[in-house]
C-alpha positions in Angstrom: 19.4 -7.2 -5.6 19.9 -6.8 -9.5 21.9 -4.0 -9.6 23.7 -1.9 -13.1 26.3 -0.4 -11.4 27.8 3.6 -12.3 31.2 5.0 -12.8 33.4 4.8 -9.6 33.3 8.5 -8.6 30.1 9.4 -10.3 31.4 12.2 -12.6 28.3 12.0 -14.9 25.6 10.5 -12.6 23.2 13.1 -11.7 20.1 12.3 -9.4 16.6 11.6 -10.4 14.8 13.8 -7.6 13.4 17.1 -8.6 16.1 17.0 -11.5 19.2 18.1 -9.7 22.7 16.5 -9.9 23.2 13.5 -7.1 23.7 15.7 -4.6 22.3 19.1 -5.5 25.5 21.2 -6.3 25.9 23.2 -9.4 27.2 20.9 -12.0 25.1 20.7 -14.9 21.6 20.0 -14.1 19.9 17.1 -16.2 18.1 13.9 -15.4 20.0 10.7 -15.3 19.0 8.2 -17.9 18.2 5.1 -15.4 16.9 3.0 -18.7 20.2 3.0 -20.5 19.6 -0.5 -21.2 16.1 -1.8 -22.2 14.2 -4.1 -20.5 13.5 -7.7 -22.4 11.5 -10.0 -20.0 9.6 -13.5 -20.6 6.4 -15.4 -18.8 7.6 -18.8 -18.4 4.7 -20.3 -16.9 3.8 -24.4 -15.8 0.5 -25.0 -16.4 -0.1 -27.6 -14.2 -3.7 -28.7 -12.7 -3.2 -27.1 -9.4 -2.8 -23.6 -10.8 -6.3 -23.7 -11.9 -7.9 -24.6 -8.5 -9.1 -22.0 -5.9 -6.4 -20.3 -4.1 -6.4 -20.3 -0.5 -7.7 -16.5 -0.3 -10.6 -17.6 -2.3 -9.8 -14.6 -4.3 -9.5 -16.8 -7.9 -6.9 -19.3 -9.3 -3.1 -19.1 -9.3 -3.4 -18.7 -13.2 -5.7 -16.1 -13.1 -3.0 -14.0 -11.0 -0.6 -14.6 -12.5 -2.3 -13.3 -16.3 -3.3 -10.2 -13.8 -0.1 -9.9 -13.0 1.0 -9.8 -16.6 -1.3 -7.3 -17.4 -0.2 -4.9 -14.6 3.5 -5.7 -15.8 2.7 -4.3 -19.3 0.3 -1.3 -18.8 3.6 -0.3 -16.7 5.9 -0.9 -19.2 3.3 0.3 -22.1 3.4 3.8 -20.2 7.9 4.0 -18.7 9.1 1.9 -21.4 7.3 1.2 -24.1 10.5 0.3 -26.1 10.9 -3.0 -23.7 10.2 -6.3 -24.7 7.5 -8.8 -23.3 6.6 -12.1 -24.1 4.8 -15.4 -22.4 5.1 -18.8 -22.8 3.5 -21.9 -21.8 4.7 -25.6 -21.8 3.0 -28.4 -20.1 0.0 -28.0 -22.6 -2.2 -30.4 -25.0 -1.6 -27.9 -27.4 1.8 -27.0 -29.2 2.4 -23.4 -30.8 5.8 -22.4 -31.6 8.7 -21.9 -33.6 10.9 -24.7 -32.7 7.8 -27.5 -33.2 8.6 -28.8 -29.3 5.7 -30.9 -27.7 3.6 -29.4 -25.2 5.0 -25.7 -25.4 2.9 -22.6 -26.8 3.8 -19.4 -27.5 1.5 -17.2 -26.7 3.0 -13.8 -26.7 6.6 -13.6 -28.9 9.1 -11.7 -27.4 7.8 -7.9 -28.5 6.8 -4.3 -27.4 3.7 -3.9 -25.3 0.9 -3.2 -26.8 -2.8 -2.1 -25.8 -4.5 -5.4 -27.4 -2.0 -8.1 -25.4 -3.2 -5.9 -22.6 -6.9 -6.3 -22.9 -7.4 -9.9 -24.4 -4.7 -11.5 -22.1 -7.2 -11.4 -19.0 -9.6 -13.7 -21.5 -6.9 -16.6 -21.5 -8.4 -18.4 -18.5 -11.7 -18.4 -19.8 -10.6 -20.1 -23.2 -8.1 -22.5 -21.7 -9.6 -25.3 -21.8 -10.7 -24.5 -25.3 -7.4 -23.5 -26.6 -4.8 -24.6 -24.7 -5.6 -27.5 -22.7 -3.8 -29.1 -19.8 -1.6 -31.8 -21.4 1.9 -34.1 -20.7 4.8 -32.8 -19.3 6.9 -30.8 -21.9 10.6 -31.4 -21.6 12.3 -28.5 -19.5 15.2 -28.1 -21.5 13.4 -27.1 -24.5 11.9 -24.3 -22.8 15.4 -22.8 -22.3 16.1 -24.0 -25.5 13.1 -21.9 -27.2 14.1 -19.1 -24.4 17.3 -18.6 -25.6 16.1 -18.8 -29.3 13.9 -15.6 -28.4 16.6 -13.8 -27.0 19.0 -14.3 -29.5 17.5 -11.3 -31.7 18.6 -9.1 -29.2 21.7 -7.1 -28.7 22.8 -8.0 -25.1 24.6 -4.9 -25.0 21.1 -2.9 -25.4 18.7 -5.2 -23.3 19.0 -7.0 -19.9 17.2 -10.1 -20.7 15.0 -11.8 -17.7 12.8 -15.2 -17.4 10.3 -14.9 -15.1 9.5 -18.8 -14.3 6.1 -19.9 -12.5 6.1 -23.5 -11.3 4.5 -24.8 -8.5 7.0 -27.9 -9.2 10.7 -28.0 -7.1 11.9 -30.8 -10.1 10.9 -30.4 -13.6 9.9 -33.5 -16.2 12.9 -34.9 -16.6 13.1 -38.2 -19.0 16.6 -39.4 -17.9 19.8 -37.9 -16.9 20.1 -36.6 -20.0 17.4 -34.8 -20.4 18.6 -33.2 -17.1 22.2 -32.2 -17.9 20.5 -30.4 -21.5 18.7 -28.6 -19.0 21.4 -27.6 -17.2 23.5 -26.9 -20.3 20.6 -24.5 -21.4 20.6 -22.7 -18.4 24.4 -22.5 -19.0 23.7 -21.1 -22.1 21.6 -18.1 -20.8 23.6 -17.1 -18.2 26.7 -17.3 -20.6 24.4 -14.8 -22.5 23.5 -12.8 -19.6 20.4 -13.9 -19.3 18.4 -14.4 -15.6 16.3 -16.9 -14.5 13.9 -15.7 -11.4 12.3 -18.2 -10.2 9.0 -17.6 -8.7 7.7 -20.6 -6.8 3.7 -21.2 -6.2 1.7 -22.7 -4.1 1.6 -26.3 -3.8 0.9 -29.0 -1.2 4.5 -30.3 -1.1 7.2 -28.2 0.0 9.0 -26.6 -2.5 12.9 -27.5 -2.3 14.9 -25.3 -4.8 18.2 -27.3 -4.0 16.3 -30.4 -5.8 16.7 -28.4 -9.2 16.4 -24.8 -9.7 18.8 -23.7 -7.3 21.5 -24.6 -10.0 20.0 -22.3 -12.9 18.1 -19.6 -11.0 20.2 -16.4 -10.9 20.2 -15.0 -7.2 22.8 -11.8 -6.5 25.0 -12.1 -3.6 23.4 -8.4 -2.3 20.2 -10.2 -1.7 20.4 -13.4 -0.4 18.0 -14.4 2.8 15.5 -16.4 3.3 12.6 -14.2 1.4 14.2 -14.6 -1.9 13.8 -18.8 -1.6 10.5 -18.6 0.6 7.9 -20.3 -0.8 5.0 -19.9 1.2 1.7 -19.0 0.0 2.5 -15.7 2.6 5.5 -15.1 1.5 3.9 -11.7 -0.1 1.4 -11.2 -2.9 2.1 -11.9 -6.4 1.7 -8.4 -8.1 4.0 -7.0 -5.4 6.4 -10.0 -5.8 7.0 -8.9 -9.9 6.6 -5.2 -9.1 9.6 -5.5 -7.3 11.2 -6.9 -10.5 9.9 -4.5 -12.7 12.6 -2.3 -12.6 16.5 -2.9 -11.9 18.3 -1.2 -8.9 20.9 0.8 -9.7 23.3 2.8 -7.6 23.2 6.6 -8.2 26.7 6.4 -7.5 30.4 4.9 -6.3 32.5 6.0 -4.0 35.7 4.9 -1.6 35.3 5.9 2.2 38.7 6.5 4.3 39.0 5.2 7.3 42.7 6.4 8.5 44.4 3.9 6.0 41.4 1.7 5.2 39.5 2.0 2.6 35.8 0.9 1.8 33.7 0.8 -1.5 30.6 1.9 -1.5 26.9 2.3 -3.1 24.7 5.3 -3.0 20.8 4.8 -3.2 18.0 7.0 -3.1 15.5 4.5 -1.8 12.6 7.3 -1.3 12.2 9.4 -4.7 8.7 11.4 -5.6 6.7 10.0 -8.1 6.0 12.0 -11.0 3.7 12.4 -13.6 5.5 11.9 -17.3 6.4 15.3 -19.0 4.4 15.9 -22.3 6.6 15.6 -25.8 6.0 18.0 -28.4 4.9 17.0 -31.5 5.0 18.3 -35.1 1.0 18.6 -35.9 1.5 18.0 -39.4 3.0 14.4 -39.5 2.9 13.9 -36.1 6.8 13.3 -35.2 8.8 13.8 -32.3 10.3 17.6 -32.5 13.3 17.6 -30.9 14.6 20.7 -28.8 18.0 22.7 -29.9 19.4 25.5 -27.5 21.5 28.0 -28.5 23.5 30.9 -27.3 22.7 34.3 -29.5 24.5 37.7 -28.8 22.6 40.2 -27.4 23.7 43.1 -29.3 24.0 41.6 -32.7 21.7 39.0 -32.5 24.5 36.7 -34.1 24.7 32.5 -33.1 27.5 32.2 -31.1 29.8 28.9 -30.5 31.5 27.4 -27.5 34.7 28.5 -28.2 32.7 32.3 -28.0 31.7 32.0 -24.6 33.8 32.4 -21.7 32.5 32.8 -17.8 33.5 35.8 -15.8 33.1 37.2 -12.3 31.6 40.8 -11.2 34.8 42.4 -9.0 33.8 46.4 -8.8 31.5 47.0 -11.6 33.8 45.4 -13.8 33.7 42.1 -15.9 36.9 39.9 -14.9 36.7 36.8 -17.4 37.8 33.5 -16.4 38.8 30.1 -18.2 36.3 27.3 -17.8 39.2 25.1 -16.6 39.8 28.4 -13.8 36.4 27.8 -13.1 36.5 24.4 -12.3 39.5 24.3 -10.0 37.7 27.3 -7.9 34.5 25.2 -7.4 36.7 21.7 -6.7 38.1 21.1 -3.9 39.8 17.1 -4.1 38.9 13.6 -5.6 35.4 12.5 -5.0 35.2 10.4 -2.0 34.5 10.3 1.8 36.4 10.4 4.8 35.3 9.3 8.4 36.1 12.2 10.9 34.7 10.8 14.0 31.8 9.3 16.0 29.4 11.2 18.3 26.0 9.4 20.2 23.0 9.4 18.6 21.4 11.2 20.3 23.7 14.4 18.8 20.9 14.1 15.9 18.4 16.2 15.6 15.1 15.8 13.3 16.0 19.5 12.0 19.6 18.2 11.4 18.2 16.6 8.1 17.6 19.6 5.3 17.3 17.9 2.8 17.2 13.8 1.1 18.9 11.4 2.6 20.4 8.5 0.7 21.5 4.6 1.5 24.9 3.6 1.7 25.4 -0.6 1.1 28.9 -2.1 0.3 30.6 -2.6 -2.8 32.8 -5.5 -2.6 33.5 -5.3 -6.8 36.2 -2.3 -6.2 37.3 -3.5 -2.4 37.3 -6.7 -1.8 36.0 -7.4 1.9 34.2 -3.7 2.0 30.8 -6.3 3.2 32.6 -8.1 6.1 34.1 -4.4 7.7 30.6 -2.8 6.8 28.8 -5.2 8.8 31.0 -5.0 12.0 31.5 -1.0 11.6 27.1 -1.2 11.2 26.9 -3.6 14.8 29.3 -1.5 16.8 27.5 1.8 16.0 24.2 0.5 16.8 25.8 -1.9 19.6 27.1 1.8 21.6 24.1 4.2 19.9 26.8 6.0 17.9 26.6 8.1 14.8 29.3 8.6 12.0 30.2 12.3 11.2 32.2 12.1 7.6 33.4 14.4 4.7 31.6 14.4 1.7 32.7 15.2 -1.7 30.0 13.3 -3.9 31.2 13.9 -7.3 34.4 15.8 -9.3 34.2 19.4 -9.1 31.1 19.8 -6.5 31.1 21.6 -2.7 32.6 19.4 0.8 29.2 17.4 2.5 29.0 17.2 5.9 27.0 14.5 6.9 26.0 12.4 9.3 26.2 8.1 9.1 23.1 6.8 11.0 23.1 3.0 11.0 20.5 0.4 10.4 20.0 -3.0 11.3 18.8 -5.8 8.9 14.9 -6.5 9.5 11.6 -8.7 8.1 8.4 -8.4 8.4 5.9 -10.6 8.1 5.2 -10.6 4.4 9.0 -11.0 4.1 10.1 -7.4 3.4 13.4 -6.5 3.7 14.8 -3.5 5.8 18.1 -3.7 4.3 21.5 -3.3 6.5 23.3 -0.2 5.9 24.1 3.8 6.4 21.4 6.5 6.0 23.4 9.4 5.0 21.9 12.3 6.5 23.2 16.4 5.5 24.1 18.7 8.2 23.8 21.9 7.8 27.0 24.1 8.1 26.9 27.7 10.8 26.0 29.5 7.5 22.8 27.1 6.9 21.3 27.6 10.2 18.6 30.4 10.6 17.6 31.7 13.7 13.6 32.5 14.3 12.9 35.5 16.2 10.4 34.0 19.3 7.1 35.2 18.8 5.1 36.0 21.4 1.7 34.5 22.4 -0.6 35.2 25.2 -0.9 32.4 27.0 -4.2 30.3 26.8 -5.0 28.4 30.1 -6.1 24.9 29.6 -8.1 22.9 31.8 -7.7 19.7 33.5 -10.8 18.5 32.0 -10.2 19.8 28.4 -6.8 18.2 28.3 -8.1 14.6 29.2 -11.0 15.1 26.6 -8.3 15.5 24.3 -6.8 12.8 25.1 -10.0 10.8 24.8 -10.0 12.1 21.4 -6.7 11.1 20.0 -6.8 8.1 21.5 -10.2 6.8 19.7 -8.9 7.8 16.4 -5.3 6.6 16.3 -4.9 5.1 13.4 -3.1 0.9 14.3 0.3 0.3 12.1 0.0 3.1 9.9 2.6 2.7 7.2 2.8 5.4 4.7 3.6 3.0 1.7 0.0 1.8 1.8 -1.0 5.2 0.4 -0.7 6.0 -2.9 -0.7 9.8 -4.8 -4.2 10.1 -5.6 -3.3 12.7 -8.2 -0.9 10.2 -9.9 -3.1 7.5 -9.7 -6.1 9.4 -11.7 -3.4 10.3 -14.1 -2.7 7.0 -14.9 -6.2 5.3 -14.6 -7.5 7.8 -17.0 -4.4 7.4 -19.9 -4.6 3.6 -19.3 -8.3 4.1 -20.2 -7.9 6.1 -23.3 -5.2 3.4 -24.0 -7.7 0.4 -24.4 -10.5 2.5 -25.0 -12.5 2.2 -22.4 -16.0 3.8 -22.2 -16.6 3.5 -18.5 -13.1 5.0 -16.3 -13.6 3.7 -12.9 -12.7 6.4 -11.0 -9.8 5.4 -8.5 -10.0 5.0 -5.1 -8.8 8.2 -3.0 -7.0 6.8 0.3 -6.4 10.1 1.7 -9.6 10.5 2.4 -10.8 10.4 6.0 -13.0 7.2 7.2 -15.7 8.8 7.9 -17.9 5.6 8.7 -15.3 4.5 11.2 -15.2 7.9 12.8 -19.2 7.8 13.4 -18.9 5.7 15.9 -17.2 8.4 17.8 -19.1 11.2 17.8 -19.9 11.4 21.0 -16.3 11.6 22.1 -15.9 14.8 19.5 -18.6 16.4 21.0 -17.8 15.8 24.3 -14.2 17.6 23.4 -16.1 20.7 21.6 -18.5 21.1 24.1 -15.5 21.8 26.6 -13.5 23.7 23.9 -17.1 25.7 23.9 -16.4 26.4 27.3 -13.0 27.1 27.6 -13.9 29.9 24.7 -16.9 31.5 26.7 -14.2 31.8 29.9 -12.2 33.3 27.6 -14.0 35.6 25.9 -15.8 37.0 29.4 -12.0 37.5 30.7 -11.0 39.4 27.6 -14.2 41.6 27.9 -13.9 42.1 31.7 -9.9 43.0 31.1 -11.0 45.4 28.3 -13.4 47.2 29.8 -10.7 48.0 33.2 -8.5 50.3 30.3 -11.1 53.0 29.9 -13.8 53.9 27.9 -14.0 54.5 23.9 -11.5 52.7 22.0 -10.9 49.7 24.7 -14.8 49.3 25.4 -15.4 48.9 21.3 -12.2 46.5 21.4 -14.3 44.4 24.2 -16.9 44.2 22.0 -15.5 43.2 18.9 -13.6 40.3 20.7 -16.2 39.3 22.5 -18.1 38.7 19.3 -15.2 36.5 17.7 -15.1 34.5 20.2 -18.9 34.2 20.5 -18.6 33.4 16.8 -15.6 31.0 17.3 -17.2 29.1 20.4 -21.1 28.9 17.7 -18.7 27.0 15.3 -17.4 24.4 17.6 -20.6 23.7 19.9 -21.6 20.0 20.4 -24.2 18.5 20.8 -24.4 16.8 24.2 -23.8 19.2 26.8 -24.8 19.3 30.6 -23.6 17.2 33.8 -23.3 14.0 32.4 -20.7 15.3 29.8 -18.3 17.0 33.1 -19.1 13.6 35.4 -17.5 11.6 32.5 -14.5 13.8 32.7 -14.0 14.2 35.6 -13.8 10.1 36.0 -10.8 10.1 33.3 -9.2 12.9 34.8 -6.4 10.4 35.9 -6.0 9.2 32.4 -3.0 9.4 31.3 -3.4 8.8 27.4 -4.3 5.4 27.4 -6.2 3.2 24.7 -9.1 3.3 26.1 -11.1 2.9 23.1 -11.0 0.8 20.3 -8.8 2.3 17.4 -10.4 3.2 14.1 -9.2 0.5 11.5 -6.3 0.4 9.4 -6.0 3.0 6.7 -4.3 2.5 2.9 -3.9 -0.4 0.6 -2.2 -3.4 2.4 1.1 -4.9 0.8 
């Protein structure tokens, strides 16, 4: 993982969600700049024949993805950062087109902001290839870096993290002699001397792709992330818009900090790796020339109506009806309590955690080896055992200088793939407890109780299992809300006339679920009946307390429940409907029926 890493401690990292500090105490609330660096990234793509024939999906070319993927890159950047930098380059091409004059290498996009034309004419590429560009002889490697590095040298290393993104369906590069090689590698040398990163992203091709022949010695791969999806280069390894959206941005830790273990000590990472999305907040604007305004605050005195200055203002504490003022540096040692950091108490079983435990966002703990050396090797073992005996960590928590003692809970997680290659990633979940003065207790609430029958319950059961949705995974949805947000400004970006309106996944599948309508009415039909037993026991038990008052009661209930019972009556009523229950009245919640179909947008 490409992480920027935070101050040990964390005194000025606040967190992203819902624009508290990292942890939610009551230091000063602001939003953490996660782009203090911009974001400078380059296409490097080999054109080679066998991007341009059918990919095995049948779904269009290689090339055509990866100019799709281009344009998703930038209509992202063109709305989070439109101060990044993106460029593309070819080589391999009949055609030469850049600044440097070497063979076979165009430029087609310098190294600039994103912009709403790149967007719209670079899906047109493909279909003037041919025209403009042409396949040609192989370019020499090292002058790609070469004309890389040249791009990146306008920029200030210390404001941009600068990224190649290199397409090749090719595991060794045109290479004319050993020469031409070492240049290559002394390029590459070059770039990362610069801080520059090479991620390699391998196609499809009917040879095995072998990094070690090559770009094993110039791609840049952290430490924190190597496995085998970061090398795998099958056409399954996962598809190729998910592949660079996972690029897009840079991880970064919300925060550092030391755990105790008796004398031990181990450095660690904070993540947030779930976070709400969030539409961007509007900017004011001067109407006139239509320039940024910019926001002042200040602190006026409410009897004079004089400006006053920090030095004026001093904090104080309500003791019997009288103002006792305290010194801001008072202040602080009141809140703090010690040194930020984290300090095992004990273990207890798993089982000792509750779903209610967790009142509010978890975070991710993972190693950091940069401040302890070794923190990796004792995380993994501590992470083994706990699963290994179904044990939880208890610790205590002080997440940053001046804020309130955590008490939390460690749960551990094991290292796991899927299919498609993505990583669960080793680690802690750190999960809040609540403290004595957290917990609320609910006064119980009592209910008459509503007798269920045998043959209600198993049509129930009928019913849940015929519309259980197969490996529902909540990161196949996306926000509707946001999504129209964005598919609307993106439109009024480029211009578009006709906004296709997108596609709402929330929505039930109501096609799939027609197939079943006979199991929902056989499960309102007896929900019918169960009302109608219902209502004639209310009205006999009313009439029994006496005339007046309890017979109207009788009456009124009995009409809800008349009127309840007309909302839910099915269609198919009659013996058949009681025979079939009664023959699945030794169900005991099995699949009996064949699930609706996956629901979301696959990965």
């Amino acid at each position: 993982m490409d992480f920027e890493e935070e101050h040990v401690g964390g005194d000025d990292i606040e967190e992203i969600q819902d624009g508290e500090d990292i942890f939610g105490e009551d230091a000063d609330i602001s939003v953490h700049d996660s782009g203090s660096k911009k974001d400078a990234v380059i296409f490097l793509v080999d054109c080679k024949k066998s991007l341009f024939d059918m990919d095995l999906d049948g779904q269009g070319t290689v090339f055509s993805k990866i100019l799709s993927a281009f344009s998703s890159f930038m209509k992202a950047k063109i709305i989070s950062s439109p101060d990044d930098r993106i460029g593309m380059i070819f080589y391999n091409t009949k055609s030469t087109n850049n600044q440097l004059k070497f063979n076979n290498i165009t430029e087609i996009y310098k190294l600039d902001g994103p912009s709403a034309d790149i967007i719209k004419n670079c899906l047109k590429i493909e279909q003037n290839f041919e025209k403009d560009y042409q396949l040609g002889n192989n370019a020499h490697f090292h002058e790609c870096l070469w004309l890389c590095n040249h791009e990146f040298k306008e920029l200030d290393k210390n404001k941009f993290n600068m990224r190649i993104f290199l397409f090749t369906p090719d595991d060794l590069p045109y290479f004319k002699d050993q020469n031409s090689r070492a240049s290559a590698l002394k390029y590459a040398k070059q770039l990362k001397d610069a801080d520059v990163q090479i991620e390699l992203f391998p196609l499809p091709s009917q040879n095995e792709f072998k990094i070690a022949r090559f770009y094993g010695e110039i791609i840049t791969v952290d430490l924190d992330e190597v496995n085998n999806a970061v090398l795998d280069t099958s056409t399954k390894i996962m598809d190729l818009h998910q592949r660079i959206k996972q690029k897009e941005f840079k991880k970064r830790a919300l925060n550092r900090l030391i755990m105790d273990i008796d004398d031990i000590k181990i450095g660690l990472k904070i993540y947030c790796l779930v976070n709400k999305a969030k539409k961007p907040y509007g900017k004011p604007l001067d109407r006139r020339y239509n320039q940024q305004l910019k926001k002042k605050a200040q602190f006026i005195d409410e009897e004079t109506g004089q400006a006053l200055f920090p030095q004026q203002i001093s904090t104080h504490l309500i003791l019997g009806n009288e103002k006792i003022a305290i010194p801001k540096e008072y202040m602080a040692k009141i809140k703090g309590f010690e040194k930020p950091g984290m300090t095992l108490i004990g273990f207890k079983s798993s089982s000792a955690l509750k779903d209610y435990h967790n009142y509010r966002a978890s975070y991710f703990l993972y190693p950091d080896d940069e401040h302890v050396n070794g923190s990796s090797q004792f995380f993994d073992a501590l992470i083994q055992q706990m699963i290994l005996k179904e044990k939880i960590g208890i610790v205590r928590l002080v997440p940053k200088q001046g804020s309130q003692v955590r008490f939390c809970a460690l749960l551990p997680q094991a290292e796991q793939y899927d299919e498609n290659h993505f990583q669960t990633p080793p680690g802690l979940h750190l999960i809040f407890l609540p403290y004595a003065d957290d917990i609320r207790g609910l006064s119980s609430v009592k209910q008459e109780g509503a007798e269920i029958t045998r043959q209600t319950l198993n049509a129930a059961k009928i019913l849940v299992n015929a519309l259980t949705i197969q490996d529902f995974d909540c990161s196949n949805f996306e926000d509707p809300s946001i999504q129209k947000f964005y598919t609307y400004l993106q439109g009024l970006a480029l211009q578009e006339q006709n906004i296709e309106e997108p596609e709402d996944l929330l929505q039930p599948d109501f096609k799939g679920m027609e197939k079943y309508r006979d199991i929902v009415n056989l499960f309102m039909s007896n929900v019918t009946l169960e009302c109608s037993n219902m209502a004639s026991r209310s009205k006999g038990q009313a009439g029994g307390r006496g005339r007046g008052r309890g017979r109207g009661k009788a009456k009124q209930e009995e009409s809800d429940n008349s009127d309840d019972c007309s909302k839910v009556k099915g269609k198919n009523k009659g013996s058949s409907q009681k025979q079939k229950i009664e023959e699945e009245d030794s169900l005991e919640g099995e699949e009996i029926y064949q699930p609706i179909k996956k629901r979301g947008r696959g990965r």
